[in-house]
Each structure stands twice: as structure tokens, then as C-alpha cells.
N, C-alpha and C positions, 0 to 999 in steps of 0.2 A: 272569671275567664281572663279579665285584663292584666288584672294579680299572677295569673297563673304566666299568660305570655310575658310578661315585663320577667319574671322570677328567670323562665328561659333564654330570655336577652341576654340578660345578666350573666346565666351561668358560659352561654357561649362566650360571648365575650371576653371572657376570666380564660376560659380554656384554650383559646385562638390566640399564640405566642406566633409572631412576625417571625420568618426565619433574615439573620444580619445577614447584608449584603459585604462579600469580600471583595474588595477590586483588583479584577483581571492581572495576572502580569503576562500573560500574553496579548501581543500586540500585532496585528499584521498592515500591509501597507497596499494601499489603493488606490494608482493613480496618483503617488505623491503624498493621500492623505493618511495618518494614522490612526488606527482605530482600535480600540479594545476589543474582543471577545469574550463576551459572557455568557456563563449558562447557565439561564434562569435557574432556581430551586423553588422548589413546591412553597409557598405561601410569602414565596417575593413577587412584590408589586413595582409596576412602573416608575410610583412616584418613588418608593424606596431604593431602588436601584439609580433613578438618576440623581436621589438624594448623596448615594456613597459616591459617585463618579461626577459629581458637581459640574451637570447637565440640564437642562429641562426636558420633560417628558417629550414635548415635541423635539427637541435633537433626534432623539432616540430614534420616535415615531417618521419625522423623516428620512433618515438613511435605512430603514427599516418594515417598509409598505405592508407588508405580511401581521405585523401587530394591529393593526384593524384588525382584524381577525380573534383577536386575544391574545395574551400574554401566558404560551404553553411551559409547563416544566419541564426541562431538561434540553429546552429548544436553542441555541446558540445565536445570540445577538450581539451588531456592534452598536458600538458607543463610541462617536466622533472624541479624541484627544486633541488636546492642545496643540500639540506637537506638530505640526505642518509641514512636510518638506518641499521647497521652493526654492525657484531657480533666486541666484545671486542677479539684482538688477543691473549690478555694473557688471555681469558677465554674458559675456554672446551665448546666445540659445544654440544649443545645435541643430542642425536639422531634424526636422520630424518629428521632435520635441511634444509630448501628448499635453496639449492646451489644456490648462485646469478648467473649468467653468463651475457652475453649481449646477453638485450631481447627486443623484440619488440612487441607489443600490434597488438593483432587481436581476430577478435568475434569470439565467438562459443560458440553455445551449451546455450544461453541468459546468459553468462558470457563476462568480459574481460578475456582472456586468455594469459598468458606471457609464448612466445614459449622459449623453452629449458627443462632440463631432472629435477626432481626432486631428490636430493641425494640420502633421505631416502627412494624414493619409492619402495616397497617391488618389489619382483620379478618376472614379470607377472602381474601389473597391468596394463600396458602400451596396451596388449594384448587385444581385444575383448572382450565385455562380453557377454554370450549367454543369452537372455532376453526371461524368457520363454513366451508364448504367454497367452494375458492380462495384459502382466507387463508394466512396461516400466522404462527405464532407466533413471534419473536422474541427473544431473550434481549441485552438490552444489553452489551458487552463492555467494558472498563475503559477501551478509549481508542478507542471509537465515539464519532462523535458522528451527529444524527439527515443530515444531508447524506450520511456514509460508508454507513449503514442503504439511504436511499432511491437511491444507487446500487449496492448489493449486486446489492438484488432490480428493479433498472430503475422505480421508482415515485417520482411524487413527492414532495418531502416533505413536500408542503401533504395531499397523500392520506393522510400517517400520522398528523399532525397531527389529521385530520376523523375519522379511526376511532378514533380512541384519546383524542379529546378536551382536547387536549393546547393549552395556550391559548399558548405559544411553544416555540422550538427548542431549548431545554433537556434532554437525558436525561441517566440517571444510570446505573450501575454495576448489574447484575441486574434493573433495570426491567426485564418485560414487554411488551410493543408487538406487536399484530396491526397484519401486513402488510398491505394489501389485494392484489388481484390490478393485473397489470400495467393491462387494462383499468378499473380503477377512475376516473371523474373527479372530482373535489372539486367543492363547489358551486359554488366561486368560478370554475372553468371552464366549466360548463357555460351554456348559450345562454339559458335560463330557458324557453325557449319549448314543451319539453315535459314531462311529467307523470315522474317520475323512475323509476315503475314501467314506463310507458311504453318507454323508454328500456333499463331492463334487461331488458323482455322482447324486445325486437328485436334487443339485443345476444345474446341468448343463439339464436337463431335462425342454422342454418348458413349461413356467407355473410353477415352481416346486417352493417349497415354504418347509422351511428346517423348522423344527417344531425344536424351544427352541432357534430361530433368535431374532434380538431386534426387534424392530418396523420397524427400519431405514432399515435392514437386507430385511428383507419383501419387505418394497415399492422397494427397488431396484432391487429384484429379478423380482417382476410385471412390476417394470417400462421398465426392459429390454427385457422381450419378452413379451413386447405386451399384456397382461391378464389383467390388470389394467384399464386402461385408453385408449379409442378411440382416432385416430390421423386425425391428422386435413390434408386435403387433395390440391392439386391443386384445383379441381372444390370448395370444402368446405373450404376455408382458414381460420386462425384466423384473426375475426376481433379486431383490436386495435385504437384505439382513442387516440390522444393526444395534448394535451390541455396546450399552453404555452402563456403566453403572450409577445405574440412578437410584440405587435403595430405597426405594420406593413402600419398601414397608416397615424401615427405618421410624425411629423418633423424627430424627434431624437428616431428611434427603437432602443430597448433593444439590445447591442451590447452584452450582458454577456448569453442571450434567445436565441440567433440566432446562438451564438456559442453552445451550449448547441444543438438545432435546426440541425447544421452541423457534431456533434460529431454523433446524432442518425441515419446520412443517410447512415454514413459510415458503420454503425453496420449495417446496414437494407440491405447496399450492400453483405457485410460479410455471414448474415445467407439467404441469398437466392442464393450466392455460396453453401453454405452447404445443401440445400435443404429442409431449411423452408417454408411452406407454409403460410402468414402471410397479409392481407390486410389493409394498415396505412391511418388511416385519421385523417388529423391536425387542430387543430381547435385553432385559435388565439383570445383567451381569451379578447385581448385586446379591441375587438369590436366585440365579440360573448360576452355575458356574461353565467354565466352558469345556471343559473335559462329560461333563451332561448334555451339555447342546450338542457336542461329537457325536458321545456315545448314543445318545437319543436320536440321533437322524434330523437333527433338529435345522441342519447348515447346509441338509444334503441338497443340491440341483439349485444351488443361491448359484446366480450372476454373477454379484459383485457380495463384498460383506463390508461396512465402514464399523473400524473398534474392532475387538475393546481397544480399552484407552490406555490403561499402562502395559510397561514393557515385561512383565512377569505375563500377565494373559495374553499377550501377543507371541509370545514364545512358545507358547501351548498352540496356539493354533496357526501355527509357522508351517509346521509338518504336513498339519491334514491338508491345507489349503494349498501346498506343495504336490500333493500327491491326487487332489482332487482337481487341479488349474484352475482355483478360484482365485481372483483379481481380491487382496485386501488392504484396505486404508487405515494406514498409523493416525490418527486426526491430532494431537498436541501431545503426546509424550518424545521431548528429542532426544530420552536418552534411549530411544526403541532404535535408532541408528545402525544401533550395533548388531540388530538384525538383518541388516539389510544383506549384506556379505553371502548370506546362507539361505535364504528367501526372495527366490526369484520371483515370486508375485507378490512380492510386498509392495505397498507406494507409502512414502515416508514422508508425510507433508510438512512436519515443523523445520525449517532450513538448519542445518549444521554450525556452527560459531565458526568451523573453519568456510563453510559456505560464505557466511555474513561477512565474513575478514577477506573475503577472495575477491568479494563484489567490490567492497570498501576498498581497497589497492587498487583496484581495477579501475571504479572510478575519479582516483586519482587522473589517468589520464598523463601521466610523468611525462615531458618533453625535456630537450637538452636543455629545456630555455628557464626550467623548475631546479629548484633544490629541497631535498625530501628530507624530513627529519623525523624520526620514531623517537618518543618522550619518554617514559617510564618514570614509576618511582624506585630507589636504590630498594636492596633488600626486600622488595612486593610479593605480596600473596597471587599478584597479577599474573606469575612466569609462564604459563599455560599461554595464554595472551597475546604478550610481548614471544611466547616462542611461535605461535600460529601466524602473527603478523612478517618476522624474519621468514618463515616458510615462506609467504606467500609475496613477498619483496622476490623473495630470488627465483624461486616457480615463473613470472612474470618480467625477471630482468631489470630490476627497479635497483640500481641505484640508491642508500640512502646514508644516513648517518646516525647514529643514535646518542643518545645525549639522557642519562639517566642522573636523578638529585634528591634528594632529601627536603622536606620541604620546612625544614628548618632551616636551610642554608638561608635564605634569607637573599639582601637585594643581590649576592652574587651568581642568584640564578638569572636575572636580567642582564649581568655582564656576559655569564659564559654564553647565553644566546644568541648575547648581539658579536658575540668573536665565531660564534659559530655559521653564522647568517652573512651571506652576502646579500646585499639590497639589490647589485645586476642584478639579479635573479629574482622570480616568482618563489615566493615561501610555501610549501605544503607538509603541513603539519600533524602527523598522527599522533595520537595521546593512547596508548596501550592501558589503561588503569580504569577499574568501576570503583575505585576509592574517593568518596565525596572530597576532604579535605584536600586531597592531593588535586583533582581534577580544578577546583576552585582558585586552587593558587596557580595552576597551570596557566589558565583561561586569563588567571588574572595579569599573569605576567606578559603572555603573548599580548592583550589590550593593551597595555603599557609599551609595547613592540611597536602596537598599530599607533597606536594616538601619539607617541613620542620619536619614537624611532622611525618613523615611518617609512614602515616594511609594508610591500604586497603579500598579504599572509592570507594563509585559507587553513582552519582545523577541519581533520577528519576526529570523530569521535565513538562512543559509544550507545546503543541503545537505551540502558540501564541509566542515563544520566538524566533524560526526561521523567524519573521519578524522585530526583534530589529534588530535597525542600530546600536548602538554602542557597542554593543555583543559580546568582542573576539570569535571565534569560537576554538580557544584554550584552551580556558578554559575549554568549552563545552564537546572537546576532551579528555583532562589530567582529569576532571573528569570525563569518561566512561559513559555520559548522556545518559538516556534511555529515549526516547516520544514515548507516545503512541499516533498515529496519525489516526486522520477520513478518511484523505486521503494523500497518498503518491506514486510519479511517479516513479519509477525505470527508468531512461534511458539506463541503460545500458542493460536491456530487452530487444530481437528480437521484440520480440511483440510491445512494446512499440514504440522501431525506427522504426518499418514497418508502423505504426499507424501515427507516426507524420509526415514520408515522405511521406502517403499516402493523410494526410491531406494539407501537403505544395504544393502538384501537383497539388491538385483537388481547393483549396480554396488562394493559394499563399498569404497563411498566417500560423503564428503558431496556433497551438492548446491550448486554455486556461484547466485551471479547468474545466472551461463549458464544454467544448467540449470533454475532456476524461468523467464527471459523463454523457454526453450523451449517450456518446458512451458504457461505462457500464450498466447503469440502460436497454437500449435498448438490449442489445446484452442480456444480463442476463433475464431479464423477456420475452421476446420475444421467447426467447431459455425456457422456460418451461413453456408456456403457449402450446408450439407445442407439447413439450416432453409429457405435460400429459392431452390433449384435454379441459384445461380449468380447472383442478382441481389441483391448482401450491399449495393449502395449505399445505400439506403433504411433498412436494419436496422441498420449500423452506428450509422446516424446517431439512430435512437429506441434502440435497447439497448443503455444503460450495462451494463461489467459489473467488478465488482471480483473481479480475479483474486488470486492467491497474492503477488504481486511489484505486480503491474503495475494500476492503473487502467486501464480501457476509455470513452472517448468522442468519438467522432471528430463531425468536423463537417467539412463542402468547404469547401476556401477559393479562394473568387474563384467564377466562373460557370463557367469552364473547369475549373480547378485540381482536384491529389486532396483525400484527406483526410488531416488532421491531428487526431493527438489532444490532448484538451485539458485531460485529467482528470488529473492530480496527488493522492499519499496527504498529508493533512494529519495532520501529529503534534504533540504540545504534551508536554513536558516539563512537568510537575505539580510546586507549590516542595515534597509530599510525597512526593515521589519515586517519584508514579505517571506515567505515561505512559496519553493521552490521544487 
């Protein structure tokens, strides 16, 4: 027996290969201090990780409280860097200045939070705050900004601006901000013509409908007590249908369908906690086809339908769902788009590249006080691009100049730059190219602008570049890169980590892509098909909503046509290696 156990030691031990530890090039910044993020892999250990990152396991376990716990796979940990940023001692501190002390990382509030006292903070804010009822409190997260806040909670953001006093669009990192309620108007909307207590008392009346509201104003008044829209009941549920191809009786099933498949159960578990009333039935495409599902009566008296997924079976059932008024969800094909024009119950979730380029110009934010440059490469397979972005300069009134090179040219792309740049000015920088070589030498030479030339420069960029491998992400940094993104995961969201531990318990595996747009497109449509008994056109179009992955904001395009969303996550790369 002792033979036998030693032989089995043995043979584990032989089979049990360490996975190597890669270290992080992403860095984010906290209070000053810079920190790696890592994410752990299946059969790395503590001491091996602080071995690549030449740390000790207590650094780690310090800034890190949650690892008592264990050290999970796939979970995102920091590891304290070298790199320290601190004020110059022969330089006057500014006011309000956040005093460094030693601090240790713990959640709250869908923030990192670094415990200790803030210098500047005024006196009494430490204190309570009394949240009148309807409101709710706030806590700024390191890369909100107020537009990301006023589509969380569907308000806007002239409303958080008026309750919080707040004289521009500026927020910071742990600021405070009461939300108001969805029905709140700012003064600047309202009609003048009635007395503003007036006003909230007849909104607060069942049914009450405030005469000289927007549209938006309206439906939310009806949608909340009940006078609008019938609700859908336990005995009455809403039916929904959903149609994926999951080939299921396939050799090799859709591993990216099944996640997606996995993402929607969790949500399905979600809103029948919340007290959804909702009946799902799934139809796999893959050996249903949909011209059967028609013809069999298989979609008849469906609510709502989410899928199919590409734009060849979405075309097919363009018609029937046309002529039946069934509400149906594109979930990630964007080149189903081109349906929209002729399918007025279509909703089109994956945002358009002229969407993403409209946001991107947009939040440029262009003042007299900027000067705006469009980059290209000479002769680029990019022209689509470079023509969407000229579209949307001049749709918006932007001013710019454009400045296209070869990236052979060599150091005379740093001269034509600096003849092209005036330094009065704020530099805002768009780079129109998903071509790695070209964008590296871009990035490299605007650095070269900042650290030498020194230019106030900001790059707008593109989504596609967060998959280059050979990409300093410093660069990305030091230039203050803004992407406008279709989809982006906050982990550091409650929501998010309650989402992906709930996924790793139930499925003992990560959550892809797939499996957060499941988990969104389901949770989001499912939740107003209940809310307005089957008439989601009108509610789409007033309640933004920011999901895990996905933005929520559809609008109709054209008088006929479905909807398209239009809402895009904006992210900015901080040159202190916070993310924004």
C-alpha cells in the first residue's frame, strides 16, 4: 500500500506542470500609486506570480484582502510597482492634494477604494448624506465620467448637474453625486409656465401627466403607475423565443452560441428573482431552420423573439415578424444593419462603425481653444474610415485638418507635425488606421511631440488597437487615448464580479464576450417587454441603460425603419496609468 501511494505521488507530481507567469503590461493608477493587473491562470500560485513580478507574497496579500480567501483562476489581481508617482518636494502642493498614507485596496460602492483620510476633503463630507427619497447616491468610479453616470441611471445630465450644483461636466474619482429620479426635469427644460411645486404635485398623482413634459417625460410618468401599458402576469407571462444556433447535434457545437446560451440563463435567473413574469423557449437554429419555425406555428403569439444571429436568417424572418408586430433582436451580427431600413420591429444591438466614429468626434468636445488633426496612412486600405470620420467632422461642424504619411518617411513625419501644430493651442488627435505598423509609429511620434515638443496633445483612437501585440500601452497612456468602444467589461464593478463568480460556480468556467452580450441583451429586453406588456418601442427609445458589456440606446431610423443603438462605452487611457 505504501509502494502503491508513493508510485501515485510520483506519477502526480510528473504530470502537475506550473503554468509561467507573464508580467502585466497593463498598469492602472491609484491614488498616486501604480499597480499591475494580473489575471491569475489555472495552476499559478502566489509565490510564482510574486516571483515574475519581484514582489513578496505579502505585497501582493496586502493591497489585495480578498486572497485570504484563495488564490481563484481568472480572478484580477494588483501587484504594487515600483513606479510611484509623487509630488516634487520643492513644489507647492496644491490645494486638496489626496495625502498619500499607507493604504490598502478594498471594494465598495462598484469602486476600488483606498482606505485612509483625503487631506483636502472639505469638512463634513465624511459625514452621511441624507438622500431624499427617489434619489439615490452615487459614488464616482475612477473612469466614469458624468455622461457614463446620467446613462446608468436613464437621467440627464443637465438633471445631475442642477441637483448637485455642479457649474460644468467635470467629476472626479470618489465624489459623491445624488441622482435624481428618472422623472426629474431641470429648469432649463421646463416650460416656465407653471409653478414648480405645482408641477411635482400632479406628477406625484396616479396617472398624472404634467402638461409642457417632453415625450420621454410622459411615457415615464404612465410607465410608472400603471396607465399606459398592461402587465404581464404569473398565469399571463410574456412569451419569448430564442433562436440561436447552437448545433447542438453537431460534432464540434458553437462553443462562442452556448456561451452567449449560458450568459442568458443567468439573466433569466436574475429577473424571475425580481419578479418577472416571462415564458422562454429556445429554438436551435441549427437544425430548426427558420422558414420551419414559420411555417410550423412555432413563433406564433411570441412577445418578443431574440436571433437568429446572422443576417441571412434575420432576413427570413424580417417579413413574418413585420406582419405579425413582433418586437425582434439582432444580438451581435452588425452587418444585420442593413436590415433595419425595411424592418420596423427590428432592434439592432451591435452599434454601427459610423455610430462608434459619431461618438468618438463627439467626444472630442472641439472648442475654439482646440486644434483638430485627422492622421491616416497615404494610399490605406483604411478609406472607409478616414471617409466615415470626414462625414462626421462636418455633420458636427468640427473644424479639422488632415495630415496623411507613409510610414517610411521617416523623422520628417515629426517635422511636418510640429509645422502643422500650434502649441497656443490644445492638440486633439484622431488616427483613422486599424493597421498595427502604422498606428505604432503614429503613437510613437506624437510621444515624441509630448516628451520633446511639448505639445498639450490628446489621441482619439480605435477599438481594434487593444488587440495589437506589439502596442506599448505607454504610449497609449502618455498620449491620453480616448476609444470609443461597442463593448467594454468594467471589472472592477460589484456587478460585474457578482456576474462572473456567479458564472464560475454555476458553469466552472470564465465568462466570454458571449456570455456578458447574453447576459445583457436578455436581462435588458426581457425587463421591458414586462415593464410595458409588449410595447418596448417607446421605452427603448427614453431608457438608456448601461449594462455589464453593452451600452443601451436605441433610437428608429427613418419613419418606417427599426431601431438602432447608438450608445458606445467611452474609455480614456490616463498618461498616469489610470483608466477613465
Amino acid at each position: 500500500m505504501i509502494i502503491c501511494l508513493a508510485t501515485l505521488a510520483g506519477a502526480s507530481a510528473q504530470d502537475y506542470v506550473p503554468t509561467p507567469v507573464q508580467v502585466s503590461t497593463e498598469k492602472v493608477n491609484i491614488s498616486g500609486r501604480i499597480y499591475w493587473t494580473h489575471k491569475v491562470l489555472e495552476k499559478q500560485t502566489l509565490y510564482s506570480i510574486a516571483k515574475a513580478y519581484s514582489v513578496s507574497v505579502d505585497d501582493i496579500c496586502e493591497v489585495n484582502p480578498s486572497l485570504r480567501d484563495g488564490l481563484k483562476s481568472g480572478s484580477l489581481i494588483f501587484i504594487p510597482c515600483d513606479k510611484v508617482i509623487r509630488q516634487d518636494q520643492n513644489q507647492e502642493k496644491p490645494q486638496n492634494q489626496e495625502n498619500q498614507h499607507s493604504q490598502t485596496l478594498q471594494q465598495h460602492d462598484d469602486t476600488v477604494v483606498i482606505s485612509g483620510h483625503d487631506a483636502g476633503q472639505q469638512k463634513g463630507t465624511e459625514d452621511a448624506i441624507e438622500v431624499p427619497y427617489g434619489y439615490t447616491l452615487h459614488i464616482v468610479r475612477w473612469f466614469e465620467s458624468l455622461r457614463s453616470i446620467a446613462s446608468k441611471y436613464g437621467v440627464s445630465e443637465e438633471a445631475i448637474m442642477e441637483v448637485n450644483g455642479l457649474t460644468d461636466k467635470r467629476v472626479y474619482r470618489r465624489q459623491k453625486l445624488l441622482v435624481p429620479p428618472t422623472d426629474y426635469i431641470p429648469k432649463a427644460f421646463r416650460t416656465g409656465n407653471e409653478d414648480d411645486s405645482l408641477k411635482e404635485s400632479v406628477a406625484d398623482t396616479i396617472g398624472g401627466i404634467v402638461t409642457g413634459n417632453t415625450p420621454e417625460q410622459d411615457l415615464m410618468d404612465r410607465l410608472h403607475h400603471g396607465s399606459m401599458f398592461h402587465r404581464f402576469t404569473k398565469f399571463n407571462p410574456a412569451k419569448v423565443a430564442v433562436i440561436l444556433p447552437l448545433n447542438s447535434e453537431s460534432a464540434e457545437p458553437s462553443q462562442n452560441f452556448y456561451d452567449f446560451y449560458c450568459g442568458m440563463l443567468l439573466a433569466l435567473e436574475g429577473l424571475k428573482e425580481s419578479g418577472v413574469n416571462a415564458e422562454i423557449t429556445f429554438w436551435d437554429s441549427g437544425k430548426a431552420k427558420i422558414r420551419s419555425l414559420e411555417a410550423d406555428g412555432k413563433l406564433k403569439g411570441a412577445d418578443l423573439i431574440i436571433g437568429p444571429v446572422m443576417e441571412r436568417d434575420l432576413s427570413q424572418l424580417a417579413s413574418y415578424c413585420d406582419s405579425l408586430h413582433i418586437p425582434f433582436v439582432s444580438p451581435l451580427d452588425q452587418k444585420a444593419a442593413s436590415l433595419i431600413p425595411y424592418s420596423s420591429y427590428m432592434y439592432q444591438v451591435p452599434p454601427s462603425d459610423a455610430t462608434r466614429i459619431n461618438n468618438s468626434v463627439e467626444s472630442l468636445n472641439a472648442s475654439h481653444s482646440d486644434q483638430v488633426t485627422l492622421i491616416y496612412e497615404k494610399g490605406c486600405k483604411d478609406t472607409a474610415l478616414v471617409r466615415m470620420y470626414r462625414e462626421a467632422f462636418s455633420s458636427q461642424g468640427i473644424k479639422y485638418q488632415i495630415y496623411s504619411y507613409d510610414i517610411h518617411q521617416g523623422r520628417s513625419v515629426r517635422d511636418k507635425l510640429q509645422s502643422l501644430m500650434n502649441r497656443s493651442y490644445k492638440q486633439k488627435v484622431v488616427v483613422a488606421s486599424e493597421d498595427e505598423a502604422f498606428v505604432l509609429d503614429c503613437l510613437r511620434n506624437l510621444n515624441l511631440l509630448i516628451d520633446f515638443g511639448h505639445y498639450d496633445l490628446q489621441a482619439w483612437g480605435q477599438p481594434k488597437w487593444r488587440n495589437f501585440e506589439t502596442l506599448d500601452p505607454g504610449y497609449c497612456h502618455k498620449a491620453n487615448l480616448h476609444l470609443s468602444m461597442p463593448y467594454y467589461v468594467d471589472y472592477s464593478s460589484k456587478k460585474v464580479q457578482s456576474f462572473v463568480m456567479h458564472y464560475r460556480d454555476l458553469y466552472n468556467a470564465e465568462p466570454t464576450p458571449f456570455s456578458f452580450q447574453g447576459y445583457d441583451i436578455a436581462f435588458y429586453f426581457i425587463s421591458a417587454i414586462n415593464e410595458t406588456g409588449g410595447n418596448i418601442e417607446n421605452y427603448v427609445e427614453f431608457t438608456p441603460k448601461s449594462m455589464l458589456q453593452s451600452e443601451m440606446k436605441f433610437r428608429r431610423s427613418g419613419r418606417h425603419g427599426g431601431f438602432i443603438n447608438i450608445a458606445t462605452k467611452d474609455v480614456v487611457l490616463k498618461p498616469d496609468y489610470s483608466i477613465e
